[in-house]
C-alpha positions as CSV (number, residue, x, y, z in Angstrom):
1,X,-39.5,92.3,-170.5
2,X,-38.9,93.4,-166.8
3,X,-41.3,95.0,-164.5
4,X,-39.6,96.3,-162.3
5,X,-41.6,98.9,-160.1
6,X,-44.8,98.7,-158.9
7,X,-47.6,96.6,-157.2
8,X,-51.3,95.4,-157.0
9,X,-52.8,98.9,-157.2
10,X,-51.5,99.8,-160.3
11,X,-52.4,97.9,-163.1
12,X,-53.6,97.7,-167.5
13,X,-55.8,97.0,-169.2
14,X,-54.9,95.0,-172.4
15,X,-57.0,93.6,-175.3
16,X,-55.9,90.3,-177.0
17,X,-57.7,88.9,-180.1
18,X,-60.7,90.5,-178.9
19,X,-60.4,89.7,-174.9
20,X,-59.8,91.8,-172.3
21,X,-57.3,91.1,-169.7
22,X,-56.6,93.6,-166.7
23,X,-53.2,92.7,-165.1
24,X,-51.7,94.5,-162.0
25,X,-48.9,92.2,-161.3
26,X,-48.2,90.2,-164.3
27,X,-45.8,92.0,-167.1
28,X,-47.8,92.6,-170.2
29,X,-45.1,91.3,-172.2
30,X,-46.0,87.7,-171.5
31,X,-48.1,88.0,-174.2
32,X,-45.7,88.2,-176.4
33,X,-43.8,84.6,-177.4
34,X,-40.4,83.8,-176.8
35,X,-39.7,86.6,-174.6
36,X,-38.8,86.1,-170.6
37,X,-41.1,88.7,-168.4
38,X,-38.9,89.4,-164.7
39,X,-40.6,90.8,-162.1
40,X,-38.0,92.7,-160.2
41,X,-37.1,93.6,-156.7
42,X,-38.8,96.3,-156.5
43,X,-42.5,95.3,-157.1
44,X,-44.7,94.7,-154.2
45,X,-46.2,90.9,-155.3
46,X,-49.9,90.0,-153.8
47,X,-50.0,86.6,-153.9
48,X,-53.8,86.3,-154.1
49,X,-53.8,88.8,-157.0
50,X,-51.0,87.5,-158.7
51,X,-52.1,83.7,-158.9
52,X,-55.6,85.1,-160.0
53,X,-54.0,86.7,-162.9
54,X,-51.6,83.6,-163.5
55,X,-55.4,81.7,-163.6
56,X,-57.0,84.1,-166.0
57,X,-54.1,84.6,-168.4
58,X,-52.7,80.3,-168.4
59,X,-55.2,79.4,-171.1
60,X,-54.2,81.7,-173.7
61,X,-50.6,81.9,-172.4
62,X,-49.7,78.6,-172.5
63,X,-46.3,78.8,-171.4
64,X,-46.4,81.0,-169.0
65,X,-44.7,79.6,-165.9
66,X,-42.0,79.0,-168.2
67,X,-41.5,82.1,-169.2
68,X,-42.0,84.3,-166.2
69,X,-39.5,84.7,-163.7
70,X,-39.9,86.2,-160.3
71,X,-36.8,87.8,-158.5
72,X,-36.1,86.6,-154.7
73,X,-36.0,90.0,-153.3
74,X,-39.6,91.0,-154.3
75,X,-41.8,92.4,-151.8
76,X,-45.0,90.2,-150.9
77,X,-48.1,92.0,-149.7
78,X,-49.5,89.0,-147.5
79,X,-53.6,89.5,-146.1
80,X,-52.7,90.7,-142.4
81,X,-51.0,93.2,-144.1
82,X,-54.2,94.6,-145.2
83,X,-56.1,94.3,-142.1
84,X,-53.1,96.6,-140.4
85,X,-53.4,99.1,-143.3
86,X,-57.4,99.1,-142.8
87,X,-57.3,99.8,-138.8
88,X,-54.4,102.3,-139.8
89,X,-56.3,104.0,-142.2
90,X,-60.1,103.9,-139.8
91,X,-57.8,105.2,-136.5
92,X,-57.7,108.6,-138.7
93,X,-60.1,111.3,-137.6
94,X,-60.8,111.4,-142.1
95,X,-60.6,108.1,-143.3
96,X,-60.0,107.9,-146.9
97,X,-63.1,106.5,-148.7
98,X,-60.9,105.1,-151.7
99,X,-59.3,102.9,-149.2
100,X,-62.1,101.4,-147.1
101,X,-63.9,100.9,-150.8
102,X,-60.8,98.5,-151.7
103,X,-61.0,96.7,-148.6
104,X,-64.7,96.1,-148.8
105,X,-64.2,92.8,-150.4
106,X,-62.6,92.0,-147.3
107,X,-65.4,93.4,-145.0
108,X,-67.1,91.3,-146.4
109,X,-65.6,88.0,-147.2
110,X,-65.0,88.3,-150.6
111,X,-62.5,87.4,-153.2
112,X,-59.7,89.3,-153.1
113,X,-59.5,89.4,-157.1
């Protein structure tokens, strides 16, 4: 199952046996067995958020670092990254609100996930 486009602010929401898992890195085909989930070169991988998921997700997925395979050439989103986008986004006469609300965990010094 490849996932190739896309990064931490996109995401789904799935429900399994009754939980609810919300994944915006992870392919949602991990839940299936004996299929290998790629995330491509084109996704844009936040470490925090991804090992977050991987933490949430390992006790029903048991095999899950087996099975999921991360290409080389994907793009990592690393925490000064956000800090450049946030003084971008506040050196705007109309910052947008949307953005300083997803960065208020870090405002604050907060979990990212």
């Amino acid at each position: 199952m490849p996932f190739s486009k896309g990064g931490p602010n996109a995401g789904h929401t799935l429900y399994i046996n009754g939980q609810k898992f919300v994944l915006h890195t992870l392919p949602s085909g991990i839940f299936r067995p004996n299929t290998y989930n790629f995330i491509g070169n084109g996704v844009v991988i936040d470490p925090i958020t991804l090992a977050a998921e991987i933490a949430k997700t390992i006790g029903t997925v048991a095999d899950l670092k087996d099975r999921l395979l991360i290409s080389k050439s994907a793009h990592l989103i690393v925490p000064s990254h956000r800090w450049i986008d946030l003084a971008s986004e506040n050196a705007k006469a109309n910052p947008k609100l949307d953005l300083l609300c997803r960065y208020w965990p870090l405002l604050h010094g907060q979990d990212w996930a």
